[in-house]
N, C-alpha and C positions, 0 to 999 in steps of 0.2 A: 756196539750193536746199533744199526739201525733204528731211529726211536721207530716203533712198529703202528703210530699212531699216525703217523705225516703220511702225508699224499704225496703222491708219486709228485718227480716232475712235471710229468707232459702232465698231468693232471689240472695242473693250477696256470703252466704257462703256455701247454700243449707245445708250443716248439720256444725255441732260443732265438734270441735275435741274432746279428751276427754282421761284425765291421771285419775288413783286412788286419788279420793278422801280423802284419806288419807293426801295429802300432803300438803291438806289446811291448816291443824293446824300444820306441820313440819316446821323445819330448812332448808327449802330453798333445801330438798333434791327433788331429782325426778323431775315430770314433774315440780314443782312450784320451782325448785331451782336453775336451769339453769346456770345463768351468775355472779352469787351473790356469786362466792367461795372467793372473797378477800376485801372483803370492808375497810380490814384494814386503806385503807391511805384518807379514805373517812369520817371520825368520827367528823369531827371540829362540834362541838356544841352541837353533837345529848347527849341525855342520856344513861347511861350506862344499866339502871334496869329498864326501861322504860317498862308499862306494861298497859293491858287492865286499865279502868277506872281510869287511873293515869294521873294528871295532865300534859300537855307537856311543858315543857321549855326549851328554849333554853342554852346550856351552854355556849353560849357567842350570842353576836347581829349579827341574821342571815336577810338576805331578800334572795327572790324568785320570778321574773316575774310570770304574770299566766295572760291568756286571759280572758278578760272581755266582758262578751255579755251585751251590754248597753242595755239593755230595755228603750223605751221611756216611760211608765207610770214611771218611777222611775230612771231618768237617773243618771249615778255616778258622783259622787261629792266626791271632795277630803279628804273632811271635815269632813268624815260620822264620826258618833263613832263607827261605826264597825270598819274602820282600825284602830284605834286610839288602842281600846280596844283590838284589837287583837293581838298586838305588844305588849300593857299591861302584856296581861296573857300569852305569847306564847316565848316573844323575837324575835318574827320573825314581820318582815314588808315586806308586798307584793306591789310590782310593777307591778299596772297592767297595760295590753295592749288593753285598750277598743275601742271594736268594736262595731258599731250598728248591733241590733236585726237582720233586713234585711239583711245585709250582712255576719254573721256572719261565718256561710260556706265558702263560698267563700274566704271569706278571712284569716280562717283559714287554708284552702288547700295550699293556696299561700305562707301564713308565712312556714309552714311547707315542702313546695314544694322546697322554696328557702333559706331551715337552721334557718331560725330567729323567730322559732317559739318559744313561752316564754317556762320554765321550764313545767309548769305546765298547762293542756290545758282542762278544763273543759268545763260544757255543751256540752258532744256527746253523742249523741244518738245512741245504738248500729245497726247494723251495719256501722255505719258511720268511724271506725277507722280502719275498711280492707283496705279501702284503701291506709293505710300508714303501713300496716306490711310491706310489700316485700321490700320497700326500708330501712329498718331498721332506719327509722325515728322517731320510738316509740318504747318504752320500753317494753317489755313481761312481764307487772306488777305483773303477777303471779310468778315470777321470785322472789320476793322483800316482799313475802307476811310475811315471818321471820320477817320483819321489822314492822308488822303492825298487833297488838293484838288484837287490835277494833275490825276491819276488820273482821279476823280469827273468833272471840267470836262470833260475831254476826252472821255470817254464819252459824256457828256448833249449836248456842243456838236455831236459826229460822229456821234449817233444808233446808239451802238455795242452798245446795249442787245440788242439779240437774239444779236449774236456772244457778248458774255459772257455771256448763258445758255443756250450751247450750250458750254460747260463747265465747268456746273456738276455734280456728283455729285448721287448720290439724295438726299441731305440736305440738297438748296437750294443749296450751300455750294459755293465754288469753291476749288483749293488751288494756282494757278498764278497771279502778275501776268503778264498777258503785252503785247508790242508794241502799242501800237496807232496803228494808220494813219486817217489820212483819209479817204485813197482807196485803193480796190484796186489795186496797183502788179502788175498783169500782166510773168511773168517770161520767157517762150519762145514761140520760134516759128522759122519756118524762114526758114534763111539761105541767099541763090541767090548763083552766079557773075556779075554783073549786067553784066559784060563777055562773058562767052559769050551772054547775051541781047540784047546790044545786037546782037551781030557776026550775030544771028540774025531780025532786028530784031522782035524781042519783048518787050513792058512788061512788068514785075513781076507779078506777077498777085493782084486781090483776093479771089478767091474759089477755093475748092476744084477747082469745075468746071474754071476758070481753071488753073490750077496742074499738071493734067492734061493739059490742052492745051499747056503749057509744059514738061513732063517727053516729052508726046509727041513735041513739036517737036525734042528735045534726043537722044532717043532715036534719033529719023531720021539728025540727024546723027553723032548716034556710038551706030554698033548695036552695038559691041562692050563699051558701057559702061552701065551704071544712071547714070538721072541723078540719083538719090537714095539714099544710105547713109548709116545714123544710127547714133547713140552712145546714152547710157545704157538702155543693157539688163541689160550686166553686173554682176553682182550687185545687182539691183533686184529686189523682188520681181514685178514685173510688166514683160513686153517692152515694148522703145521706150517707157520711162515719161514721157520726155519728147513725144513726139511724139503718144501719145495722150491726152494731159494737153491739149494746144491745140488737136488736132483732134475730140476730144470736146468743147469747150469751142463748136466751131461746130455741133453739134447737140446741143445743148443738154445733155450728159449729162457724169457724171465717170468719167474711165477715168485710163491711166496712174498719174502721184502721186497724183492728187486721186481714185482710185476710192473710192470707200463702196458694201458692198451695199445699203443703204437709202438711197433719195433721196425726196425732197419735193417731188411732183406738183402745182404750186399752182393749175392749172385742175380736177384731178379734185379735191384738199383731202383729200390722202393721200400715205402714203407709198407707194414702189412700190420692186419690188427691180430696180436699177439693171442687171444683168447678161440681165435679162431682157426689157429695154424694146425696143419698135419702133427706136427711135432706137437704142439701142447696137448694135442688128442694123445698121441701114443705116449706122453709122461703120464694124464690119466689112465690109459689102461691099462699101466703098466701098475700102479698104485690101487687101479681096481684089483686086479688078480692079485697081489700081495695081502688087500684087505680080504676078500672073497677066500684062499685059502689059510686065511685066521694067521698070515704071518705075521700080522701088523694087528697093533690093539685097536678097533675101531675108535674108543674113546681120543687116540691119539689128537683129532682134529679137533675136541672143545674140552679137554679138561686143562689142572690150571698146573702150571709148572709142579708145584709140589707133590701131588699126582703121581705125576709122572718120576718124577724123583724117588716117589716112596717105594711105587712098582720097581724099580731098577733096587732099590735097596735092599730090600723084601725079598729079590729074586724071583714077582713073577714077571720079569723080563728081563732083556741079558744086551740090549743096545739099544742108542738113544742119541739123539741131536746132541752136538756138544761143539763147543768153543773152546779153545787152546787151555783159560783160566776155569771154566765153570769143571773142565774134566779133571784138571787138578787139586782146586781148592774146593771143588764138590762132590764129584761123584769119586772121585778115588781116596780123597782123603775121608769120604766118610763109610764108602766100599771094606777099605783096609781097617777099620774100628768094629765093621758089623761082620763080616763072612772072610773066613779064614782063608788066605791065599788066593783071595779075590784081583786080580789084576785087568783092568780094563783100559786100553788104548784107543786113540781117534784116527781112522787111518787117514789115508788124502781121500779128496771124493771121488766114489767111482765113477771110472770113462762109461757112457754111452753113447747111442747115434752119434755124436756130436765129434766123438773122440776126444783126445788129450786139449782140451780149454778151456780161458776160463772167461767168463765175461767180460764185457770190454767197456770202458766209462769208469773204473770205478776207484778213480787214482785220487780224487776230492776227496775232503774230507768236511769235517763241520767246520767256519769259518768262522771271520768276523763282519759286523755290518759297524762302521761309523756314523755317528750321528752328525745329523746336515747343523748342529751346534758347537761342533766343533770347530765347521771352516769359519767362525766367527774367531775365535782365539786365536791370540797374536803368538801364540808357539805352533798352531797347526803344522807346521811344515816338518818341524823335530819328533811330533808323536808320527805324523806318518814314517819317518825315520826309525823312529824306535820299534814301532809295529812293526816294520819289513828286519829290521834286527831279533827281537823277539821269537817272534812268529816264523820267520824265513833263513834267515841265516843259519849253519851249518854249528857255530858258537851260541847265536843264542838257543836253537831249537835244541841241543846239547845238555844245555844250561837247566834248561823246564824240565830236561827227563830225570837227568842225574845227577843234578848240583852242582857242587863246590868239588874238585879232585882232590885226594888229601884227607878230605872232610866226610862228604855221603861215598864217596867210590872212588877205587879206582880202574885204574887205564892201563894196561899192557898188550904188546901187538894187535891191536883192535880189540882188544877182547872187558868188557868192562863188569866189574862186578858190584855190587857194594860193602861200603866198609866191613869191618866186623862188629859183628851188635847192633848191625842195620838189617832189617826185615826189607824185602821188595815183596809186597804181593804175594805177601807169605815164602819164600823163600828160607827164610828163617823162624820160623815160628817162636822159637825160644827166646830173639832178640829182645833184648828193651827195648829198641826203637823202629820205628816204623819210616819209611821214607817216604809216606805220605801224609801220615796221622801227625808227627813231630815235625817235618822240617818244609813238606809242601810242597815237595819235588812232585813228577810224575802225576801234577793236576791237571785233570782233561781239560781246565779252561784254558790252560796254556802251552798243551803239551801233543801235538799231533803232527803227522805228514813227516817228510824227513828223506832221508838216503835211504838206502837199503840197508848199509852199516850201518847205521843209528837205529832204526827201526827195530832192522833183526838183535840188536845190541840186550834188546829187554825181553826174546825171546826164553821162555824155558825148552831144554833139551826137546820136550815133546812140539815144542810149536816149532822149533826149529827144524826138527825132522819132516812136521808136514808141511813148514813154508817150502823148504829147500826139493821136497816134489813136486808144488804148485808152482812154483815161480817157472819150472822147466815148462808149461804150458802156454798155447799160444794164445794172447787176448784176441777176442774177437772183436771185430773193427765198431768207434765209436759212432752212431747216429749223426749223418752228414746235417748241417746249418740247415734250417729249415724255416725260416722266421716268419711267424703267422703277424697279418696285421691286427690290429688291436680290435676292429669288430668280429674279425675270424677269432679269437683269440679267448673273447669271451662267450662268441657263438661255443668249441670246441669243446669249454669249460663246462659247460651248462650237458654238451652230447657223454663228455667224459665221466660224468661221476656213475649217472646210472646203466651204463655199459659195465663199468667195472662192476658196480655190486649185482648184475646178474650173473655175470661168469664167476666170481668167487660165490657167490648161491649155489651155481650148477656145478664147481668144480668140488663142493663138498657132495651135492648129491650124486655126483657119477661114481666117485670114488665108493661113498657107502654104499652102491648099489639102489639106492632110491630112485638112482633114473637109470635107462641102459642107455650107455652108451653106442647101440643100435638106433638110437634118438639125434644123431650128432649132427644130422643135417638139420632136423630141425629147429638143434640150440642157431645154430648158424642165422636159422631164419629166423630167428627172436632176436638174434643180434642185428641184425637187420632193420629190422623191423623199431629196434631202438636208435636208428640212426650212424650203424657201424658204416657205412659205406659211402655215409656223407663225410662222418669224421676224416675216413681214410682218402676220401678226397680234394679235400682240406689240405691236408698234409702235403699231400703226391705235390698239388699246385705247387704251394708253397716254396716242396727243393726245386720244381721245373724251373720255378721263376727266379729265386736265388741263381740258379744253375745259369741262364740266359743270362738274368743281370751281369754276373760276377766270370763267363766264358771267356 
């Protein structure tokens, strides 16, 4: 999940900076080659011929600090076989510096504010490493990318060229490695009682329209209850972030997590500000009339997960936002303990306006930032090595999910499972062992982005059902290079914050009915009136001039 706390992109960088593409696969010339003209006296270990799908070893015994986000479901332990084994295959042993989940922000800002930040600084979430370019804290990874074949392959082979330069800075330059996917791995969507629908005799529903007629149905029979009450609102900076994130997703716009005030109109070949679009009006009143005819629990937009959870339990409600794992190892496994013959499924998101797609940008993943203390060390050249091994290779990225073959899993015709007496993510629940808790496999500080094979590999039955309907959908195209200069940049910054918290204001009051959406022009002219038109002019320039420059 999206941490639900971060700012959008365009919010902090308002546009990406943006060199020829070309230099992803080059020698470090051009915008990707920058600082990388002498590495000579930096080689102790690395490989000489070191290349895409080639195993990495070290040519003599290296280590590398690197921050560690302790997740408490799987807290680290010294012990794991993952370091064990990765000193095995690699020569390298990491030193981590673990922090708890909750803090792990925070205390990364600090280590890095005050020099002591480890070599290697995973789990960031893009835009979250702007705020250590300026003080040259971090490295301009693209800088470095010579060093890193995975990397490169992977980009060029998955066409990923336009996500990575929508995070670049005004200086071409990018300072995040981040996840990268094959495919867009759509995360949410709504999960039904699919036994209160049978008993009503009513199919799943594909479409919004649908959906309404199936909350209607449900409502007949129990007038005293909503047949819908959602979770993540609390503490997000935007109501029902989940739920307008997939339902925005069917007419075509970003709301929820995925809001941005500027969006990329690819029929008009302009940006447009996103809160002010026809379609963002008709996702609100679409979500007005569901709340207005009591289909939807008004509370949905401020109460706190558990809430919401208890209602679905309780049964005074029968569907709910859900994720592949929370519909598993929460609302069903705890569904099937409390109400007899309770069966509840997450279908795909339903199509609207928009039809069959799915959003487009959204193949990154959380990455890592190097620290500009590193290119001091006389092994740099081997950890970038090992990083593009780890992190990008098809072996190492393999390695992080599933371990040792033999040992945590195995392998038959693509098909991977784990041992016996190995738990995945509850899988097993009876297991003695856990495959994250005991051995350290499948930790998010090391374990993202991939093939599709590998990816879908850790899928349960149900998320592989609703991937294997998403992935049929077509992305819609990513946000053309837009590179704002650095006084626009922070002019945009300053126009951005408060534009967004009037439209997430007005987008909770139109829904509850507190404003009528009979008012919509004149949200339009408050937007306005806060500077939406300069923002979006900004922007417009910005591709013109890229556009000219780069014809």
């Amino acid at each position: 999940m999206k941490n639900a706390g971060q700012l959008s992109r365009r919010q902090i960088l308002a546009a990406a900076g943006f060199v020829g593409l070309a230099t992803l696969t080059g020698c470090g010339g051009g915008g990707d080659g920058g600082d990388s003209k002498d590495l000579s006296k930096k080689q102790n270990g690395a490989m000489k011929e070191y290349r895409a799908g080639q195993q990495f070893k070290a040519a003599e015994p290296l280590s590398f600090s690197v921050l560690h986000n302790e997740n408490p479901v799987y807290p680290m332990k010294n012990d794991w076989l993952f370091w064990k084994e990765l000193t095995k295959r690699t020569g390298v042993t990491l030193k981590p510096v673990s922090v708890p989940l909750m803090d792990y922000e925070k205390k990364r800002s600090v280590l890095i504010g005050s020099g002591d930040a480890p070599f290697l600084i995973p789990k960031t979430y893009h835009p979250s490493e702007v705020a250590f370019v300026s003080s040259g804290a971090i490295l301009p990874v693209s800088d470095y990318l010579h060093l890193m074949p995975n990397f490169r392959d992977k980009v060029k082979k998955w066409k990923l060229e336009p996500e990575i330069d929508s995070i670049r800075q005004s200086d071409g330059k990018f300072y995040l490695l981040p996840g990268l996917h094959e495919k867009a791995r759509s995360g949410y969507s709504l999960a039904l009682r699919m036994d209160v629908l049978d008993r009503l005799g009513l199919t799943a529903p594909t479409t919004w329209d649908e959906v309404y007629d199936v909350f209607t149905a449900i409502r007949r029979e129990y007038p005293d209850r909503y047949p819908f009450s959602d979770r993540w609102s609390k503490n997000t900076p935007y109501p029902a972030a989940a739920l307008f994130s997939y339902l925005g997703q069917a007419y075509g716009v970003r709301a929820g997590w995925t809001y941005d005030n500027i969006s990329w109109d690819a029929n008009a070949r302009e940006f447009v500000f996103t809160g002010a679009t026809d379609a963002f009006r008709q996702m609100l009143a679409f979500v007005r009339k569901l709340v207005a005819e009591k289909l939807v629990d008004p509370e949905s937009f401020t109460q706190t997960d558990d809430d919401a959870a208890q209602k679905l339990l309780g049964q005074k409600s029968f569907a709910i936002s859900a994720n592949p794992q929370v519909l598993v190892q929460e609302y069903r496994f705890n569904l099937e303990k409390q109400v007899r013959g309770a069966r509840i499924e997450m279908i795909p998101v339903p199509l609207g306006p928009a039809g069959p797609v799915v959003l487009g940008g959204v193949r990154l993943e959380n990455g890592v930032m190097v620290s500009s203390k590193a290119l001091k060390s006389d092994s740099f050249v081997a950890m970038m090595q090992f990083v593009d091994w780890l992190w990008y290779s098809d072996e190492g990225q393999r390695f992080a999910r599933w371990g040792v073959e033999g040992v945590t899993y195995t392998r038959s015709g693509g098909r991977y499972r784990p041992m016996k007496g190995i738990s995945l993510m509850g899988s097993d629940p009876d297991a003695p062992k856990d495959m994250q808790k005991n051995y350290g496999f499948y930790n998010g500080v090391f374990a993202y982005g991939g093939s599709w094979e590998l990816v879908s590999s850790m899928f349960s039955p149900d998320e592989q059902k609703f991937q294997d309907a998403m992935t049929q959908r077509k992305q819609l195209p990513v946000a053309p290079a837009h590179p704002l200069q650095s006084v626009e940049q922070e002019q945009a910054t300053l126009w951005d914050t408060p534009l967004r918290d009037h439209v997430t204001q007005n987008t909770l009051k139109f829904v509850l009915g507190k404003r009528p959406l009979s008012e919509w022009d004149a949200y339009v002219s408050e937007l306005k009136a806060k500077n939406m038109q300069q923002l979006l002019d900004m922007h417009n320039k910005a591709y013109d001039r890229y556009q000219k420059d780069n014809g």
